[in-house]
N, C-alpha and C positions, 0 to 999 in steps of 0.2 A: 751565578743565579741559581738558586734551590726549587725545590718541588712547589713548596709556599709563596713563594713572590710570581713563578710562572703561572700562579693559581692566580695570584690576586690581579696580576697582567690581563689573566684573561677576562676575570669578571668587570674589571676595570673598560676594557672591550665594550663587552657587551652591551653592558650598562651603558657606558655613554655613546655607540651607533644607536642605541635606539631612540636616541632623541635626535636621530638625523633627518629619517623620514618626515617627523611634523617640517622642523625645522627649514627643509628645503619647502614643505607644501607651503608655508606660511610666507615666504617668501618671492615664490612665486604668485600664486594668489592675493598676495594682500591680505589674505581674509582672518580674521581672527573672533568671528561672532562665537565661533562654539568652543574655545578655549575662557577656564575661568581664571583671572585676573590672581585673585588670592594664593590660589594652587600654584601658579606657576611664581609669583615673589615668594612663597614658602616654600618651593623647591631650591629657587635658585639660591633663596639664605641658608639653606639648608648644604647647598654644595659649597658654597663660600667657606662655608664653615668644617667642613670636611676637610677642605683643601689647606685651612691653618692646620686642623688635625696630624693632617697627614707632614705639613711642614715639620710641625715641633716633633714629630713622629721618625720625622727623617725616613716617611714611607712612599717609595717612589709611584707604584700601584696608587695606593688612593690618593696623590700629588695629578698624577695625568690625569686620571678617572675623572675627578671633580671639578680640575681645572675645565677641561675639555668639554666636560658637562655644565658646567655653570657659565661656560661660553657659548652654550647654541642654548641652554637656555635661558639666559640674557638678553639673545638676540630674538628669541622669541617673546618673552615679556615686554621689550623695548616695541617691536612691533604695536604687542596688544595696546600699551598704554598708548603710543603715539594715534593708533588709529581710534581710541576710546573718547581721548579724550584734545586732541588735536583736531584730526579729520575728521570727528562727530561721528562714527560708524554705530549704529545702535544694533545694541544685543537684541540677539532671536529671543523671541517672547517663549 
């Protein structure tokens, strides 16, 4: 393992703990009024699509990263929509 791939391990990291915090609040909570709907399916197609990247890339860094990332926040989206438009939760004005 090189100086570069320990590099991209790390941001890889970073990056995806920091979608742990929401992630655990939203699920404890239930709550999802202040998160927007849009932004988080443009993220998560966004890591989907990282994660081909990195497949055909054969790059192990943004394979976890994105994977990992596009799993908490999936579960976060999954949330929003099921409480949006399931359980009726209305957005804060």
């Amino acid at each position: 393992m090189d100086h570069i791939e320990i590099l991209g391990l790390a941001a890889a990291f970073f990056t995806t703990v920091a979608n742990v915090p929401q992630a655990i609040k939203v699920i404890r909570t239930r709550s999802t009024k202040s998160l927007s709907a849009p932004t988080y399916a443009m993220l998560f197609t966004g890591l989907l699509m990282w994660t081909v990247y990195g497949i055909i890339r054969e790059d192990l860094p943004v394979i976890l990263g994105n994977v990992i990332g596009a799993a908490l926040c999936g579960i976060i989206l999954g949330i929003k929509l099921w409480y949006k438009y399931v359980a009726g939760e209305k957005d804060e004005a």
